[in-house]
C-alpha positions as MATLAB code, in Angstrom:
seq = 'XXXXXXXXXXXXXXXXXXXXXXXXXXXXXXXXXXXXXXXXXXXXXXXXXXXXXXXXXXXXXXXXXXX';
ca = [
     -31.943  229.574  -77.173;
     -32.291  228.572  -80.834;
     -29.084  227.866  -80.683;
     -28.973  225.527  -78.097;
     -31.669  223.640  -79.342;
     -29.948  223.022  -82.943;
     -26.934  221.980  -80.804;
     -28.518  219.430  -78.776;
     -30.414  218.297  -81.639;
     -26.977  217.491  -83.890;
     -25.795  216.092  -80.630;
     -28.763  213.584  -80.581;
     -28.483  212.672  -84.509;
     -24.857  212.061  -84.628;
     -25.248  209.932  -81.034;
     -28.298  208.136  -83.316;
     -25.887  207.506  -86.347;
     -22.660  206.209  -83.912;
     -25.510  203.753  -82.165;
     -26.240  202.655  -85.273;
     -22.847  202.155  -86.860;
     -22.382  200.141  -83.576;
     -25.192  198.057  -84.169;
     -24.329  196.852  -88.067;
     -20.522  196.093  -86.643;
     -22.107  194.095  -83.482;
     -24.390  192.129  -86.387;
     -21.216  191.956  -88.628;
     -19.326  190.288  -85.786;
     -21.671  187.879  -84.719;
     -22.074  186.852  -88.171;
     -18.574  186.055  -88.800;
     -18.300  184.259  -84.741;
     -21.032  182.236  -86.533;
     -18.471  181.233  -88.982;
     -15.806  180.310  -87.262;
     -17.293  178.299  -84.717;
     -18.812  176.540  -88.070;
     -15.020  176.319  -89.482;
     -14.048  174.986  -85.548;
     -16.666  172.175  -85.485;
     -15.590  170.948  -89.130;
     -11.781  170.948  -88.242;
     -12.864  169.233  -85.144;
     -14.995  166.827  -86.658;
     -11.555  166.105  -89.226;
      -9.061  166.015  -86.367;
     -11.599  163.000  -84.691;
     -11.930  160.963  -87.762;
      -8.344  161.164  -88.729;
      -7.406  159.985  -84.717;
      -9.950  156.985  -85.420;
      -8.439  155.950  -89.073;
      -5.133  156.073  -87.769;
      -5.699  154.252  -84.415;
      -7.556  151.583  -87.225;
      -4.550  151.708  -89.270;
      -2.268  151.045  -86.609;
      -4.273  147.895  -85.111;
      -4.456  146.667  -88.413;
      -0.042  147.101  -88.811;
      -0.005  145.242  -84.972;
      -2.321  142.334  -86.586;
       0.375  142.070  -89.549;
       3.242  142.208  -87.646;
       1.607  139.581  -85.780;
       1.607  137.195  -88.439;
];
């Protein structure tokens, strides 16, 4: 019986520690989704205002050409 008891209790601590392991990589994770979606938004951001200086650039080349 004593047995069985100190089984089930090391069954319970390591199942404790694994949850917890699990928990620091979920947190871990998120916090580097975080970043990336930061990185995404900035590269996005980029990719629009380069689109609008180059649309700019190329009116402004039409308007010379024009002359």
């Amino acid at each position: 019986m004593k047995n069985t008891i100190k089984f089930l209790f090391l069954v319970l601590i390591i199942g404790f520690m694994s949850c917890r392991e699990t928990k620091k990589e979920v947190e871990e994770s998120n916090v580097q989704i975080e970043k990336i979606e930061k990185i995404e938004a900035e590269v996005n951001k980029i990719s629009e205002d380069l689109e609008k200086e180059s649309q700019e650039i190329e009116n402004k080349l039409n308007e010379l050409e024009k002359l």
